[in-house]
N, C-alpha and C positions, 0 to 999 in steps of 0.2 A: 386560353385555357379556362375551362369555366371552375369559380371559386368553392363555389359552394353544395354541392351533390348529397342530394340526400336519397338514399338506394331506396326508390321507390317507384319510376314505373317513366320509362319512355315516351314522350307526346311528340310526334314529327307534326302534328297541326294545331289549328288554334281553337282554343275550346272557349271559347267568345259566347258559343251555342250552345253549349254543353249542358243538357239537365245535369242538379244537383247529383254527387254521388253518381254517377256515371261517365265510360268514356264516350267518346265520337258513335262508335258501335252498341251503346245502349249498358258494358259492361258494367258493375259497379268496380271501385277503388275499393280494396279492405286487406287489414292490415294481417299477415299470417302469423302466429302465434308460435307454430315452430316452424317454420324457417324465417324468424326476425325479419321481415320486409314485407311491403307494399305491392301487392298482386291483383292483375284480373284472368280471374281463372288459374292457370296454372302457368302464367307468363310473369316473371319479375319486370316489374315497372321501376323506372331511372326518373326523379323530378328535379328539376332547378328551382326550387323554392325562390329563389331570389327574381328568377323574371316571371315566374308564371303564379298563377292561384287554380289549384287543381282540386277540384271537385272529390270530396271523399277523402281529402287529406284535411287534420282540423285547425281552424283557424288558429291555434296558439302557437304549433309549428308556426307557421308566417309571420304570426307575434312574435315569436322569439326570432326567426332569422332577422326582422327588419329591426330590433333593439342591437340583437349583437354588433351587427354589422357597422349601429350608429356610433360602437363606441370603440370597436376595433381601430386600432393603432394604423396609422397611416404607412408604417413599415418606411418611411424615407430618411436617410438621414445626408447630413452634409458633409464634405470632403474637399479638403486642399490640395492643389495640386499645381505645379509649375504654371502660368501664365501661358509660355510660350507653348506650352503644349496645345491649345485652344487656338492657338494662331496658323493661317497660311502664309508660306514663306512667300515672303517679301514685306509681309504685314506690320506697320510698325506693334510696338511692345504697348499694351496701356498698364496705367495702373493697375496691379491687382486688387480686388476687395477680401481678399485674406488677412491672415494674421501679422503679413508681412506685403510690402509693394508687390515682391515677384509673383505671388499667390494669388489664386482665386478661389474658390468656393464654389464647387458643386454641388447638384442631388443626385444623390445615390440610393439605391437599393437595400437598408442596415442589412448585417448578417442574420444570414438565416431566412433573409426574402429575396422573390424574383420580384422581374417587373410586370404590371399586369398587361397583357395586350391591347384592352379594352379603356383604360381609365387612366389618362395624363395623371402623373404626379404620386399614382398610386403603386405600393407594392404588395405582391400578396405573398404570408406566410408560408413556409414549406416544411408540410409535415412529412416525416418519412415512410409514415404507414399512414393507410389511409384510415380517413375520418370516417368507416362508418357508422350510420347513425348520429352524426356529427359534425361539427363548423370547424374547419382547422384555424383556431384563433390568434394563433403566435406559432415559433417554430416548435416545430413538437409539441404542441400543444392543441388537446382538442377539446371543444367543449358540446356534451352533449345536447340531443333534443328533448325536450318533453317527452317525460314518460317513459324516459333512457336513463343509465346511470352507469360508473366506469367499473368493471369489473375487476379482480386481481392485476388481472394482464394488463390495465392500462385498457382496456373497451368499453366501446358503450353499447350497452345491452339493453334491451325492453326488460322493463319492471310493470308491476299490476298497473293499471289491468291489462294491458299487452301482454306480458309475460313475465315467467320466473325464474331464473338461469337456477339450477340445483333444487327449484321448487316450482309450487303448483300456484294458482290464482284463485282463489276464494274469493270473488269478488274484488278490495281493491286494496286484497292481502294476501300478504305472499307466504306459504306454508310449506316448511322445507324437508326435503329426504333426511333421514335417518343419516348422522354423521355433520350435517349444517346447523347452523344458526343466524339467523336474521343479521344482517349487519347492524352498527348503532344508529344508521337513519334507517332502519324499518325495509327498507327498499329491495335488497337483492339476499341471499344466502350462500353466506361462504363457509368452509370448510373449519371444523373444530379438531384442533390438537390437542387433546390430554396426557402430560404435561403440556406448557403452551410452549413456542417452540425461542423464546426469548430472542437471542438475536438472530433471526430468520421471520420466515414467510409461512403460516401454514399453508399449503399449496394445493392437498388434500385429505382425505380423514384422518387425523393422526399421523400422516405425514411432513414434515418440515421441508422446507429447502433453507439451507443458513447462508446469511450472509458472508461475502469474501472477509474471510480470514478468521470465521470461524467452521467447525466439525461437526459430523451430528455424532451425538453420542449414541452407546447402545438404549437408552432410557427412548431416546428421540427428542431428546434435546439438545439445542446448539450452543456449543462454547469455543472460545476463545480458543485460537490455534497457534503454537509460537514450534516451529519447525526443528529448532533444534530440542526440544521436548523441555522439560523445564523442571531437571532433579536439583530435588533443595530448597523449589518454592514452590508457587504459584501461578499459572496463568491466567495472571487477571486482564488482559487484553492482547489483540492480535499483535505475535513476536513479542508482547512485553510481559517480563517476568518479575513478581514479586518475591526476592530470596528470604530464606528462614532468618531468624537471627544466628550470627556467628558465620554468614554468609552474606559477598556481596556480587553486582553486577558484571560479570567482563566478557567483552565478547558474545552478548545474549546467553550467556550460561550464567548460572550459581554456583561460585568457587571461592571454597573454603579461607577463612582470615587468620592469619597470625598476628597477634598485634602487637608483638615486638620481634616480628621478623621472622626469617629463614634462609640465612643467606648457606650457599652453594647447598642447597635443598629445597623440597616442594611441601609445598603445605597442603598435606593430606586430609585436615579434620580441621575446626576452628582450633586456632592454638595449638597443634601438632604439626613438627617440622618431621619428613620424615628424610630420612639421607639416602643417597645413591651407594652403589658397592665402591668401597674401596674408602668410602669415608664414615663417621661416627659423630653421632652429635653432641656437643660439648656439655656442661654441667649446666650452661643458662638455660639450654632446649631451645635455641635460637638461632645458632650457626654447627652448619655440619663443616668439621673438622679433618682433614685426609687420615689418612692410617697407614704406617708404614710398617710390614712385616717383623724389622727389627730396629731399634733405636739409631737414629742419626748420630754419632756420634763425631760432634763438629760440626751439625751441621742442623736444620729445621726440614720437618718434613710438612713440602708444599705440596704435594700432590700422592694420591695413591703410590705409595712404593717408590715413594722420587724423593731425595736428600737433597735443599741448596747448601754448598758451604758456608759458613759464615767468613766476614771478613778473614784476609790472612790466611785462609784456607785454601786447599784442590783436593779436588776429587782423588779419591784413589781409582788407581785401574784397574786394579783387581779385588774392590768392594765399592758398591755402588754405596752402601749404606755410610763408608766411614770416608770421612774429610783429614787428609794432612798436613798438618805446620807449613807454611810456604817462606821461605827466606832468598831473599832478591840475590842472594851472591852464596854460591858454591861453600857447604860448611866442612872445608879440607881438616880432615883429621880430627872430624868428630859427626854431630847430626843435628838438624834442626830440629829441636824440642817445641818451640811456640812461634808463630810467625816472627822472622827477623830476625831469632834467637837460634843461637846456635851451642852444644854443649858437645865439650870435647872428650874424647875416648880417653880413656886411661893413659896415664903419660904423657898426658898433653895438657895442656894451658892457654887461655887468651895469651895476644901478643899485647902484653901492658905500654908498649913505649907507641901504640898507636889509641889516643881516646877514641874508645867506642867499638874498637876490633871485634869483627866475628872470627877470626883466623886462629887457628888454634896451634901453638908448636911445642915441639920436645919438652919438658921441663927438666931443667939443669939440675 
């Protein structure tokens, strides 16, 4: 695979003969200004700058391919690997020279490079687009030629005096359409956003493209984008919300603080508990309280409209709200008054000749 391509003009022979600035066929080599390459006539020309020296192409191209190339990384690196794997069966086992006896240490290819077909020990980078107008010097990575430079999109473009991407050549200055502005090396013109387009890319005139995880606004400007929207604060960066005071983090939202609570309630506001139906919230504003229709009597109201008894108590069956005296043994001839208590109907009496009697009989 050959390394190095520079889109410039096809040679299937050898120009050993070659007048200056001319091919085989007398053509001149020259550079075309809008369509970015190397032409004779109206044919694009392909050159391997690295094996050849081509007439019409300027010697600093060559200068610069033979420097790069001197200091481009060799793309090899080392690798450990079982011993026996390197071995044919039967073969006894050697020492390894790895990190360990069983190991050895190989070269390999580092990520991001093949092998080259041409050159023991060497590998070459792989870029995934091509390098035109360019050396691919690392993976993804390209570095231009002379009198090339990289555009927005990661390209290398002819700049003065070849040419102007968005602008014109004035000699060995580049003067740009309406809507551009000279980049800060002078060299190419790119596109102007008024406002500037902050975390984004001006892309082109007054157009933004923003970076993931920010929006373009209606202004055309790019901010920060947090999905669940961000009522109560800030989006001061992508999904992060900066809340109001009286307001904290949960969940990527801003929700309101009580800051002495709100039990069996929702805290509607900073410091406002509000209640659900069926309950009220108490004199502190801190806890919601149940509510029941009418007073418990005997008993605490734990839930909307629900009495528990209190000790010594049962429910009535025929009022939920009211709780009755409960007394463990049958109060013959009279009624239990308070739990365990029994009080006898008219004409009746405790039985005195038992301490502690609830029984109640005749009086004499």
């Amino acid at each position: 695979m050959k390394l190095f391509i520079l889109v410039v003009f096809l040679i299937h022979f050898c120009l050993a003969d070659v007048a200056p600035n001319t091919s085989s066929s007398g053509a001149f080599y020259e550079y075309d200004t809008t369509r970015n390459g190397w032409y004779i006539g109206t044919s694009p020309i392909v050159v391997n700058l690295r094996q050849h020296h081509y007439p019409g192409v300027p010697d600093r191209y060559h200068d610069f391919v033979n420097r790069t190339l001197a200091r481009q990384p060799s793309g090899v690196c080392q690798k450990e690997i079982p011993t026996t794997s390197l071995l044919v069966a039967g073969q006894s086992i050697p020492r390894g020279n790895g990190s360990n006896p069983t190991l050895s240490r190989i070269s390999v290819c580092c990520q991001g490079y093949q092998r080259d077909p041409h050159v023991v020990r060497k590998c070459n980078p792989i870029c995934h687009s091509d390098c035109v107008n360019g050396i691919c010097y690392a993976p993804n990575e390209c570095i231009c030629y002379p009198d090339h430079v990289k555009n927005l999109a990661g390209q290398c473009v002819p700049t003065c005096p070849i040419g102007c991407d968005n602008g014109e050549c004035q000699g060995n200055t580049c003067v740009c359409k309406p809507g551009y502005a000279l980049d800060q090396a002078g060299k190419m013109c790119v596109p102007v956003c008024n406002p500037p387009c902050g975390k984004g890319s001006c892309s082109a005139p007054n157009t933004c493209s923003c970076n993931r995880g920010y929006e373009l606004q209606e202004n055309g400007a790019c901010v920060p984008k947090c999905t669940n929207g961000c009522d109560y604060g800030e989006c001061v960066a992508p999904e992060r919300c900066d809340c109001r005071p009286g307001f904290k983090l949960q969940n990527s939202i801003c929700s309101p603080v009580c800051e002495k609570g709100c039990i069996n309630g929702v805290c509607t506001a900073p410091n406002r508990c509000s209640c659900r139906n069926g309950w009220t919230v108490d004199k502190s504003g801190t806890n919601c309280q149940p509510k029941c229709d009418k007073p418990c009597l005997n008993g605490d109201c734990v839930r909307p409209n629900e009495c528990e008894c209190k000790p010594g108590y049962r429910a009535d069956p025929s009022d939920s709200h009211r709780c009755n005296p409960h007394c463990p043994e049958p109060c013959v001839n009279g009624v239990c008054s308070s739990p365990g208590l029994c009080l006898c109907n008219v004409g009746f009496v405790k039985d005195r000749s038992v301490r502690g009697s609830q029984i109640c009989i005749p009086r004499e």
